[in-house]
C-alpha positions in Angstrom: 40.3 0.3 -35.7 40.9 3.9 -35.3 37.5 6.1 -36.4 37.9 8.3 -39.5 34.3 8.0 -41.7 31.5 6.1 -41.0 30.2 2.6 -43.0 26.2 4.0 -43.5 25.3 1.8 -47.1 22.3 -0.1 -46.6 23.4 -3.8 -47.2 21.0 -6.3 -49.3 20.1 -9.4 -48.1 22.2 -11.8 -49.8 21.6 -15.4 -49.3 24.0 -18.4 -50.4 24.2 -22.4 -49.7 27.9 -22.8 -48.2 29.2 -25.7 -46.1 31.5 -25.0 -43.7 33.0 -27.0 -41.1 30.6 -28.1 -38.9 31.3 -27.8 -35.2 29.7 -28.0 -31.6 31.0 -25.5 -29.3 31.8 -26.8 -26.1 32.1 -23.3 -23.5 33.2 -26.1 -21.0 36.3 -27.4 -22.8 39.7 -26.8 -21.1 41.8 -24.0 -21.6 44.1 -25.3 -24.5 41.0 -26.6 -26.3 40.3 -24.4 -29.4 37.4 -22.0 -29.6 36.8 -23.2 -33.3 38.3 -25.4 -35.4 41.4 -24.5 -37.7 40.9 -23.6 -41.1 36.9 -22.5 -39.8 37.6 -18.3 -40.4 39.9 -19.5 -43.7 36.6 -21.6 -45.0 34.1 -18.8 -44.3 36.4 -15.9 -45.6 36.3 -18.1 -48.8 32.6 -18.7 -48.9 31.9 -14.7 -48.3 34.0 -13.6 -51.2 32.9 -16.2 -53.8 29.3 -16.0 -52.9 29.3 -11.6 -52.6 32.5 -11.1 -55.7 33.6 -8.8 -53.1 36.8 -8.5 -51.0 36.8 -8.7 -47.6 38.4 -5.8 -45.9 38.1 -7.6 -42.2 36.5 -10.8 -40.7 35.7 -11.7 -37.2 34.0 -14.2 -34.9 31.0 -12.9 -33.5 30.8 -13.3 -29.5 26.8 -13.7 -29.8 26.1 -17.4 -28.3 24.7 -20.3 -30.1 26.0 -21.4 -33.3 29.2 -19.8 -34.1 28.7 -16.6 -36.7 31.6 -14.7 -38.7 30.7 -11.1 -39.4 32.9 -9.2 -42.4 32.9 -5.8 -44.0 33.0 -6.7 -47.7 33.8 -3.9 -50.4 31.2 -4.6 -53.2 32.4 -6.1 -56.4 32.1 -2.5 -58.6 33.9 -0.5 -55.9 31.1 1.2 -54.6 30.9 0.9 -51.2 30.6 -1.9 -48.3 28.4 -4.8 -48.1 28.1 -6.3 -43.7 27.7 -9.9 -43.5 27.6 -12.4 -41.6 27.8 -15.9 -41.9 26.5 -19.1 -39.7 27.9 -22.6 -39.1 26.7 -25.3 -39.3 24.0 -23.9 -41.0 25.3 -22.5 -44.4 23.5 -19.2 -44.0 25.0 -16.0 -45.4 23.1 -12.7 -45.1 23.1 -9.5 -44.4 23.5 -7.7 -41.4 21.8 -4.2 -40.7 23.5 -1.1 -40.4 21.6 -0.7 -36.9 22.8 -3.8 -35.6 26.5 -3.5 -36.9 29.3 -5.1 -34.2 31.0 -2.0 -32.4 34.5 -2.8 -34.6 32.3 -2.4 -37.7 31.2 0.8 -37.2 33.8 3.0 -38.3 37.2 3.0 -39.6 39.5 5.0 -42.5 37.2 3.0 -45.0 38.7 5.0 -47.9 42.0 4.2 -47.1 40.9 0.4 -46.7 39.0 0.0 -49.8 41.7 1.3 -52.3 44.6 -0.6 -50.5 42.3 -4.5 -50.4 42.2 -4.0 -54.1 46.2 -4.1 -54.4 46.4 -7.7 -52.5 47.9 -10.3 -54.3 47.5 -13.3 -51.9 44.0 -14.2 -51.0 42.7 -13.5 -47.5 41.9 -17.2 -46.7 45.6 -18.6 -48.0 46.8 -16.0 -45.5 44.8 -17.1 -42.8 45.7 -20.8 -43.4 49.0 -19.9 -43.1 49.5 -18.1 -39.9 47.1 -20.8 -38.1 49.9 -23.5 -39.3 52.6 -20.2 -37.8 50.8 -20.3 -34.7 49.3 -23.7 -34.2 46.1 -21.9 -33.5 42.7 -21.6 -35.1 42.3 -18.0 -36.5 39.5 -15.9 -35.0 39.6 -12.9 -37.3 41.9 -11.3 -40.2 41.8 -8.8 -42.4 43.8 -5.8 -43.4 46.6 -4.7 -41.0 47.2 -1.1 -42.3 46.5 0.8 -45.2 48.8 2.0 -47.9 49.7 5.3 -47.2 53.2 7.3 -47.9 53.9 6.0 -44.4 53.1 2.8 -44.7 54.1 0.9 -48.0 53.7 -3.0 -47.1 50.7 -4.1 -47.5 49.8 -7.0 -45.3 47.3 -9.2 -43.9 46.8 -9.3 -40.2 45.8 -13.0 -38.3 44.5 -13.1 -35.2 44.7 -16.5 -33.6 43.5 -17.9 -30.3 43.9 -20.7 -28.5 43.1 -21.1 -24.6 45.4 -19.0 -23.0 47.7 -18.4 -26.4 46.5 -15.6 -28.0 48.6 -13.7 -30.9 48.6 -11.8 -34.0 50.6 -12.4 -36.7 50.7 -10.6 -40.0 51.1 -12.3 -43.7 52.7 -10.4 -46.5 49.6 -9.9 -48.8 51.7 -9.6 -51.9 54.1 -12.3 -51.5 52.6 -14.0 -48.9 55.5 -14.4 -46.7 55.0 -14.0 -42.6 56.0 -10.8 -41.7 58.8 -10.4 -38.7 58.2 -7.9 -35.9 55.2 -6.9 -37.6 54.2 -4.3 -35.1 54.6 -1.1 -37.1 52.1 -3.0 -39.9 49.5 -3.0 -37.4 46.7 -0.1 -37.1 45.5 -0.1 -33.4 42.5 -2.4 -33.3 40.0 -3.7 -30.5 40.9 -7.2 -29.9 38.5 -10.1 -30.5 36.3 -10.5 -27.2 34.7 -13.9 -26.8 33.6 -13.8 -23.2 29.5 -14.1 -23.8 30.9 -17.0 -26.1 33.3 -18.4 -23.5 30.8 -18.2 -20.7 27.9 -20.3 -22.7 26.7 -23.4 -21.1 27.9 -26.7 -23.6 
């Protein structure tokens, strides 16, 4: 996302039992094989939000090898400020992630802009995620806000990123009504795609 202020709250360490999905990774698998399983992102999107009473303002898999990790920026329940996490499977771990060790994407971003406009989302984050995977027949490797509200922008929607071998696309899911959105592109603030090449490169 484009840089406008800088996320510096000092997260605490928040620690949960959730089950998600448990999966092996297999870096050998061929092309059209999945890099997670669907309804994975949707499942751990979930588990953040009921387990911080945040709302998730963006979610992504992490490229780190080993067991698959989903790292979010999570506005705190009371407004004030963000909370990084990250979540493992199969493990069930959620915790938090230091500000010194924060993704690139995660670093900055109009987080004003972003906080104010999650609140007005009327669809949850995981319905919309379910529902552009079963759009693209293609697990979902991060989601979150498209575009804040602004008086140039007044659709609020969620953006899906899906990928699948050599299918990769983003789709974007009406966050009040939760219809998909047609030639979305204008929804869309200009974002570093998901990389998964230290992923994609790991030995089975």
């Amino acid at each position: 996302m484009t840089s406008s202020k800088s996320m510096s709250a000092a997260p605490r360490v928040v620690l949960a039992a959730v089950l998600l999905p448990a999966f092996t990774f297999n870096a050998a698998a061929a092309e059209d094989e999945p890099v997670v399983p669907m309804g994975t992102l949707a499942h751990a999107a979930r588990a953040l939000e009921d387990s911080t009473r945040g709302k998730i303002l963006e979610i992504r898999l992490s490229d780190e090898p080993g067991d698959p990790t989903f790292e979010a920026a999570v506005k705190k329940p009371d407004g004030n400020g963000l909370v990084y996490m990250k979540i493992v499977s199969p493990t069930d771990e959620i915790s938090a992630i230091k500000v010194s060790e924060l993704a690139p994407w995660m670093v900055s971003y109009p987080l004003e802009a972003y906080m104010r406009s999650v609140d007005k989302a009327k669809v949850p984050l995981d319905k919309a995620i379910t529902q552009a995977e079963k759009r693209a027949d293609a697990p979902a490797v991060a989601a979150g806000v498209a575009k804040p509200l602004s008086g140039g922008n007044t659709v609020l929607a969620w953006f899906v990123e899906t990928d699948k071998g050599k299918k990769h696309e983003l789709l974007a899911i009406d966050a009040e009504y939760g219809a998909a959105i047609s030639n979305p592109e204008a929804l869309y603030e200009r974002r570093t795609p998901v990389k998964l090449a230290r992923r994609l490169a790991e030995a089975p």
